[in-house]
C-alpha positions as CSV (number, residue, x, y, z in Angstrom):
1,X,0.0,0.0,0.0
2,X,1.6,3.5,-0.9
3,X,0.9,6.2,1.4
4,X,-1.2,9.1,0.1
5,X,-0.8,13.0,0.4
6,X,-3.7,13.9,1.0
7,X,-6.4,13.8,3.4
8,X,-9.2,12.9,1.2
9,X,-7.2,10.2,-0.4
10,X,-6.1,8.8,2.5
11,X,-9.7,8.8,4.4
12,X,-11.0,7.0,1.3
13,X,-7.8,4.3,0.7
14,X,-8.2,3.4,4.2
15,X,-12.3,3.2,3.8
16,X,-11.3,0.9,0.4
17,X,-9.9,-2.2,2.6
18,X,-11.9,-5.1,4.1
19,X,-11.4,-4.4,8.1
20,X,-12.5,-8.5,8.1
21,X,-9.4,-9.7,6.4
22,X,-6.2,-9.6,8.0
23,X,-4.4,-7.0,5.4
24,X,-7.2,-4.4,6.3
25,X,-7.0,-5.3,9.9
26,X,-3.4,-4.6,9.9
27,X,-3.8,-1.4,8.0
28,X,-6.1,0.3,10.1
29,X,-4.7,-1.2,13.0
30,X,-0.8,0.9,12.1
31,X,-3.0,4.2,11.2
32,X,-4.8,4.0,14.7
33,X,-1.5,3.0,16.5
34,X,0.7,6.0,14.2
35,X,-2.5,8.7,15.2
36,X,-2.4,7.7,19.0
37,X,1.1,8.0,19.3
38,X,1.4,11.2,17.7
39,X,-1.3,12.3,19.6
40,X,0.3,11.8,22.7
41,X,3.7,12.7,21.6
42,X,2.1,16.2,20.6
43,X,0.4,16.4,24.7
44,X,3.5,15.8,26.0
45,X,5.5,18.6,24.2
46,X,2.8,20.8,24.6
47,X,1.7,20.2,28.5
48,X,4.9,18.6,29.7
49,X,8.0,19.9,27.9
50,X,9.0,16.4,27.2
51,X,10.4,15.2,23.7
52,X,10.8,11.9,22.5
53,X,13.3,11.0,19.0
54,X,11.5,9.4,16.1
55,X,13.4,6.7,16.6
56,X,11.9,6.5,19.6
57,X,8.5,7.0,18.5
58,X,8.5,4.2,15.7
59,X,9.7,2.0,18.2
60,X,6.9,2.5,20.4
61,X,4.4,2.1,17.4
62,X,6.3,-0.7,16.3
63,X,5.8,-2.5,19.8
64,X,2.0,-1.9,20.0
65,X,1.1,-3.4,16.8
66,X,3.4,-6.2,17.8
67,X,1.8,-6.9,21.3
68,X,-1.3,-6.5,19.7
69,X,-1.0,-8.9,16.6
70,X,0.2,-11.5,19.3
71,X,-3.2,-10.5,21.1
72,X,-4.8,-12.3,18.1
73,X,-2.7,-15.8,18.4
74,X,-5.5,-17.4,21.2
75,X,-8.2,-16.4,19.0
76,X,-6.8,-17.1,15.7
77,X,-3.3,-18.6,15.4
78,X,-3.8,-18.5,11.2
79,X,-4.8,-14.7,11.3
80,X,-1.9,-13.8,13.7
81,X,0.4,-15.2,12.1
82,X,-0.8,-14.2,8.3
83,X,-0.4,-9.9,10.1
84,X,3.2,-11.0,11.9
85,X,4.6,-12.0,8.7
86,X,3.7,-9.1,6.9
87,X,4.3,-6.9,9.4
88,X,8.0,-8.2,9.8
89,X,8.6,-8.3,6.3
């Protein structure tokens, strides 16, 4: 999936995918995960003067989508597996 520019576009590729199959689940599961760590990162500079590195910041994203992928393995070993894979790769 390329990443669009725009808002619009974006809004509408993200409406495009099937939430019900584990490429759309992943999708919107990074965009919620990217939004809400911004969100907070952007708090904390504002209310409490505190910075964190990009590096830092894609870590953190990169740990949540992990944890919750892996939250998916009791449920549905095939589907967590399917998201790990693409999400390593």
């Amino acid at each position: 999936m390329d990443p669009q520019q725009q808002w619009n576009d974006v809004t509408a590729q993200l409406q495009s995918h099937n939430s019900r199959n584990w490429r759309g689940i992943l999708i919107l599961l990074t965009w919620k995960s990217c939004i809400s760590w911004t969100w907070q990162e952007r708090n904390s500079r504002l209310h409490r003067n505190t910075f964190r590195s990009v590096d830092g910041l894609t870590r953190l994203i990169d740990r949540q989508i992990r944890d919750r992928i892996l939250s998916y393995r009791d449920r549905s070993p095939r589907l967590s597996s399917r998201m790990m894979q693409q999400w390593l790769s």
